[in-house]
N, C-alpha and C positions, 0 to 999 in steps of 0.2 A: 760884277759886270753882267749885269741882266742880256741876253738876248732874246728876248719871245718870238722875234722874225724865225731862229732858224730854230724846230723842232728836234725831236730828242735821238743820239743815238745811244745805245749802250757796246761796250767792247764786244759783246758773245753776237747782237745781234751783227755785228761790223764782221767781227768771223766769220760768222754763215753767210753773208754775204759775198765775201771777197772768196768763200770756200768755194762758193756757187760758183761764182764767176771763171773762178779759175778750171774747177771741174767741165765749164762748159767748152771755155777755149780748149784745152787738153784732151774732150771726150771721155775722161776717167769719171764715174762715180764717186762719194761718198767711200765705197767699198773698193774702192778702187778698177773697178770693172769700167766698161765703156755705157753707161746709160747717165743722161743728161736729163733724168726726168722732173728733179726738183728747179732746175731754171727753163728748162722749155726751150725749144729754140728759136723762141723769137724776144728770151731775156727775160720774161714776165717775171719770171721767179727772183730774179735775180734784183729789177723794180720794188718786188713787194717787200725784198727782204731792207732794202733802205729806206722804204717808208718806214717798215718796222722799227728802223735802228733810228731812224729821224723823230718819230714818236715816244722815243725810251728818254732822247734826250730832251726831250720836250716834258715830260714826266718826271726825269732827274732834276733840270731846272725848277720847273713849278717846286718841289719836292724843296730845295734849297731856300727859294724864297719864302715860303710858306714857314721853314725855321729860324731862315734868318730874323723876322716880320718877328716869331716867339721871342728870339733872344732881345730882344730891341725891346718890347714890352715888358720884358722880363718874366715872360712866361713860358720859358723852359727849363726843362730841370736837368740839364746837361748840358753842355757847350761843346763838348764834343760831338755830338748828333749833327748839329747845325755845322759845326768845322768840316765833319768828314762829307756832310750831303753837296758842300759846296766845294769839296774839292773832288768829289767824282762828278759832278758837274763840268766844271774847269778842264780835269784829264779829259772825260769826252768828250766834249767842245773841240779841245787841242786835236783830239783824234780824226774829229769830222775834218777838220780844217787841214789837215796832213792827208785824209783820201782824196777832198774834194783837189789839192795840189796834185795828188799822182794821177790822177782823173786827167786834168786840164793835162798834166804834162804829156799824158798816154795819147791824148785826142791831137793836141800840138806833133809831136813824132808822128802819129798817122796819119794828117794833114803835107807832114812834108815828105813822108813818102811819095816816090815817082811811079806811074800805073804802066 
């Protein structure tokens, strides 16, 4: 199941990410202290860390079809390679697809708060 549309995330970069985010809302660090300086307070950090993670999966897919493409010519020399590339693919796909739902659901709930 190719997607090219949506670029790459990987799990670690989706950590630091959601780590960032959460550290910002909270004012806790990394270290657990009150400094926000890896997301910034205008979210930058927290932006670049999902492009990051949108490019990993975009690198894991490529990465996938580029074996799959071998095993089909018969020009790989494991099958396993190509299995496992494509299903960490798959997981992080699943994973993007499971933020971008808490995402929408997060922005819906703060939509229907009353001011």
């Amino acid at each position: 199941m190719p997607i090219d549309a949506v670029n790459g995330v990987t799990t670690n970069a989706m950590t630091r990410a959601f780590a960032g985010a959460t550290d910002a809302a909270t004012g806790a660090g990394a270290a657990g202290i009150g400094t926000t300086a890896a997301t910034g307070a205008s979210g930058d950090g927290f932006a670049a860390s999902l492009g990051n993670a949108v490019d990993g999966l975009q690198q894991l897919q490529s990465d996938s079809k580029t074996l799959a493409l071998k095993a089909v010519t018969g020009n790989l020399d494991d099958i396993h390679d190509a299995t496992i590339a494509a299903t960490r693919a798959q997981v992080t796909l699943e994973l993007v697809a499971a933020v971008r739902n808490k995402g929408v659901d997060a922005f819906n709930e703060i939509m229907r708060m009353q001011a």
